[in-house]
FILO-515516 format. One record per residue: chain; residue in one letter; y, z, x of N, C-alpha, C in turn. Coordinates in nm, 4 decimals. Layout:
{rec "A", "A", {Y, Z, X}, {Y, Z, X}, {Y, Z, X}}
...
END
This chain:
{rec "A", "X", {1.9993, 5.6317, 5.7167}, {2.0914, 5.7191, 5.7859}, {2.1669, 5.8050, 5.6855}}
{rec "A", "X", {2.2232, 5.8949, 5.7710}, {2.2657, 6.0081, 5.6237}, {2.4435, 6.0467, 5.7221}}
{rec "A", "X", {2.4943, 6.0386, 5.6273}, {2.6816, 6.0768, 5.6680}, {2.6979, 6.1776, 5.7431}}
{rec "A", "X", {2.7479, 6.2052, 5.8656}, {2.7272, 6.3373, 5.9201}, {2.8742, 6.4474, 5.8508}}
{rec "A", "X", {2.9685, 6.4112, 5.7744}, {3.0840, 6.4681, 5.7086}, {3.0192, 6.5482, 5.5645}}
{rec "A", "X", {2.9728, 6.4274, 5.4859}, {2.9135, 6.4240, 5.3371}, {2.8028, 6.4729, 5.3241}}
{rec "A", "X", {2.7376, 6.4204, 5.3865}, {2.5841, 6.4001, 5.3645}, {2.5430, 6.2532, 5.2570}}
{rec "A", "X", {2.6326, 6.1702, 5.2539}, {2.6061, 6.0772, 5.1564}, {2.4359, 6.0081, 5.2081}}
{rec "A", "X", {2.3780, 5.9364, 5.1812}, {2.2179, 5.9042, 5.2744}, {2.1972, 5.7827, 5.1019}}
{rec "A", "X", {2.1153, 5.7275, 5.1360}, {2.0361, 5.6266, 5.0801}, {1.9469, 5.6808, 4.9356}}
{rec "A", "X", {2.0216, 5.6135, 4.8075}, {1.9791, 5.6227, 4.6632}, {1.8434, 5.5526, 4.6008}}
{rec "A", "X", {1.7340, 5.5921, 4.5492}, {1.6626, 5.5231, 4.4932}, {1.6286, 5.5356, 4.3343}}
{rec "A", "X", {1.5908, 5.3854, 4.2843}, {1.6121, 5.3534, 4.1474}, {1.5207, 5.2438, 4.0903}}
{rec "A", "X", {1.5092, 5.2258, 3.9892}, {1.4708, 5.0741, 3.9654}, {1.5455, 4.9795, 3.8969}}
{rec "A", "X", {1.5045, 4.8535, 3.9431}, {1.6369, 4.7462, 3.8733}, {1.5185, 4.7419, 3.7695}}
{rec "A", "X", {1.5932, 4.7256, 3.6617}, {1.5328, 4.6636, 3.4848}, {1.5971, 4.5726, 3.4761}}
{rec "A", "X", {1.4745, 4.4641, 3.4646}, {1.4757, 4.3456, 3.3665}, {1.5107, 4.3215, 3.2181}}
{rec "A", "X", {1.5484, 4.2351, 3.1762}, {1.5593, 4.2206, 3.0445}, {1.4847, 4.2613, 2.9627}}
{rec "A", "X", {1.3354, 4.2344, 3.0250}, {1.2007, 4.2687, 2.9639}, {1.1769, 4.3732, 3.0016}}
{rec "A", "X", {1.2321, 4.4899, 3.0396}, {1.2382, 4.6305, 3.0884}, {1.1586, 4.6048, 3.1885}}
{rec "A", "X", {1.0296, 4.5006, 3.2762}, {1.0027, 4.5381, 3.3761}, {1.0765, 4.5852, 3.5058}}
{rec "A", "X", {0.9973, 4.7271, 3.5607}, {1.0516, 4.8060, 3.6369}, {1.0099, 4.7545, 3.8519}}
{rec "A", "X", {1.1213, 4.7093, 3.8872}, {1.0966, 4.7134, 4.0480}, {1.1966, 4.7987, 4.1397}}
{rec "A", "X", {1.1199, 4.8377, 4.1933}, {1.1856, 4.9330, 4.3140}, {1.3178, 4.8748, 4.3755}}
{rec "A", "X", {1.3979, 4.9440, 4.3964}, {1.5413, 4.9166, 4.4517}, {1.5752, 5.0567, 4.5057}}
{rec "A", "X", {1.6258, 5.0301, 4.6408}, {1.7197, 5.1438, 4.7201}, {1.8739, 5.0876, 4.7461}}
{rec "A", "X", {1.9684, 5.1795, 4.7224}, {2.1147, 5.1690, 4.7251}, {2.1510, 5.2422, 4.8929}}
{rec "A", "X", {2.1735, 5.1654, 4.9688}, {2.1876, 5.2304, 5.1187}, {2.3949, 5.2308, 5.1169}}
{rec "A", "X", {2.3951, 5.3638, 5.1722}, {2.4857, 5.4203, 5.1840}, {2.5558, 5.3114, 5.3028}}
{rec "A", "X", {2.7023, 5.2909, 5.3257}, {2.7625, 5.2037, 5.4328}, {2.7878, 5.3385, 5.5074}}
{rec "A", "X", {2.7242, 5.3313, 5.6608}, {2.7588, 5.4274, 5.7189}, {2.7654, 5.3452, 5.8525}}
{rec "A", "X", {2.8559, 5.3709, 5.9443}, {2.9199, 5.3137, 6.0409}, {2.8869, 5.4007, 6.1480}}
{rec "A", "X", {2.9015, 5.3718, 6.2788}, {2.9352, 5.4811, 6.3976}, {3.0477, 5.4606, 6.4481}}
{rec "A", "X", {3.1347, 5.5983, 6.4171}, {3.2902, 5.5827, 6.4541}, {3.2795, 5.6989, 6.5177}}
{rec "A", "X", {3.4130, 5.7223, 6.5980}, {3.4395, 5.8493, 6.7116}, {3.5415, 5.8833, 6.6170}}
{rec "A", "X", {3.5421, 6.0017, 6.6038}, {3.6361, 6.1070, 6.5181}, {3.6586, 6.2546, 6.5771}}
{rec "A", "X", {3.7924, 6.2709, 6.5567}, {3.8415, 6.4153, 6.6428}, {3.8012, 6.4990, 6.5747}}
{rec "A", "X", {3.6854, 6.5981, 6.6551}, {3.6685, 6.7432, 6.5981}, {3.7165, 6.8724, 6.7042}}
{rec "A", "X", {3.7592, 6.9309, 6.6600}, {3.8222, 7.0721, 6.7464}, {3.9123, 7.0033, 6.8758}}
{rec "A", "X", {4.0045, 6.9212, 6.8280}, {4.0455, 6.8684, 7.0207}, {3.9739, 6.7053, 7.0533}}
{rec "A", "X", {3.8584, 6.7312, 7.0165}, {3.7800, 6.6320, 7.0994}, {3.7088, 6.5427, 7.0100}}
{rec "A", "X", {3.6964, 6.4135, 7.0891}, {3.6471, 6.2711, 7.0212}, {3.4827, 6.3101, 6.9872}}
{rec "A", "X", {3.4480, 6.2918, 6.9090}, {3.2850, 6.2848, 6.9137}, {3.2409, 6.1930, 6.8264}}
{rec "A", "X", {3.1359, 6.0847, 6.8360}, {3.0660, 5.9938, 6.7619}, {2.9551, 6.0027, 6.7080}}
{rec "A", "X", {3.0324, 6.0017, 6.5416}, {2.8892, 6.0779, 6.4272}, {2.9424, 5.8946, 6.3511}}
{rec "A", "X", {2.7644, 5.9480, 6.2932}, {2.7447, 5.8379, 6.1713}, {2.8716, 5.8706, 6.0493}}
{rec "A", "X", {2.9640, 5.7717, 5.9559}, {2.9946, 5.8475, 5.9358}, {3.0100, 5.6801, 5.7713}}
{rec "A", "X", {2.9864, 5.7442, 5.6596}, {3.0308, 5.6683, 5.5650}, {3.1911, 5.6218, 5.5673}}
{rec "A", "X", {3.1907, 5.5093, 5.4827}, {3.3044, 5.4000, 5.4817}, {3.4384, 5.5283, 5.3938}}
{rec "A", "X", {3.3901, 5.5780, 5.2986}, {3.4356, 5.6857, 5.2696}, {3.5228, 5.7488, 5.2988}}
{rec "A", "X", {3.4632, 5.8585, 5.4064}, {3.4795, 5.9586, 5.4604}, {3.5787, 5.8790, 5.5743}}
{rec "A", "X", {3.5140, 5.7873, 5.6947}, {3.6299, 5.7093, 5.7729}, {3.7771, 5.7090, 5.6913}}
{rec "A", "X", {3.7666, 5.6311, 5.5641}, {3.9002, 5.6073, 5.5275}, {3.9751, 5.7492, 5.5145}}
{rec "A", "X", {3.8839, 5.8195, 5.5050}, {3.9823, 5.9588, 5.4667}, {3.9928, 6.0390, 5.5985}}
{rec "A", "X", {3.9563, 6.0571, 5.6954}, {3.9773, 6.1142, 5.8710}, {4.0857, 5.9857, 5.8526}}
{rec "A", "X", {4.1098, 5.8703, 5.8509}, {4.1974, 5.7847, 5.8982}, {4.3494, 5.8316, 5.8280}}
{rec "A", "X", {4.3280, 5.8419, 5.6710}, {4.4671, 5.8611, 5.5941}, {4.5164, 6.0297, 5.6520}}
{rec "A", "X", {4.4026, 6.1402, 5.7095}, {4.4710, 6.2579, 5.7268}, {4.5250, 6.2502, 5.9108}}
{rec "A", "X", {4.4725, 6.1854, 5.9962}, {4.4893, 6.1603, 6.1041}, {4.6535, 6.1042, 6.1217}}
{rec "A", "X", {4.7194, 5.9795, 6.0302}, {4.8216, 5.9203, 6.0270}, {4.9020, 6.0036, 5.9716}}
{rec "A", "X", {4.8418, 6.1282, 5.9030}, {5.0178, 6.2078, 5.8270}, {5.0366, 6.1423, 5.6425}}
{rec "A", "X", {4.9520, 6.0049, 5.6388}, {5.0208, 5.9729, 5.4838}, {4.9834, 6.0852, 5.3969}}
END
């Protein structure tokens, strides 16, 4: 899944061994489905852990 704010989406890499052997590894983005106010109105996008915390801190005023 890919952030509908960011675009943050899912990293790929390989984990190394000591012995430098190389295996596949993907880093998946935490992306949630939350309802968030756009123009007025509630709408429910995918949205990283991220991005939530930050609609949450500008929503409250801190």
């Amino acid at each position: 899944m890919k952030c509908d704010i960011c675009g943050k989406a899912q990293q790929f890499g390989h984990n190394v061994s000591h012995s430098k052997r190389r295996t596949n590894h993907r880093w998946v983005a935490n992306i949630q489905s939350a309802r968030v106010m756009r123009d007025g109105k509630q709408v429910r996008l995918a949205v990283c852990t991220r991005c939530l915390r930050t609609e949450q801190k500008h929503a409250t005023g801190v």
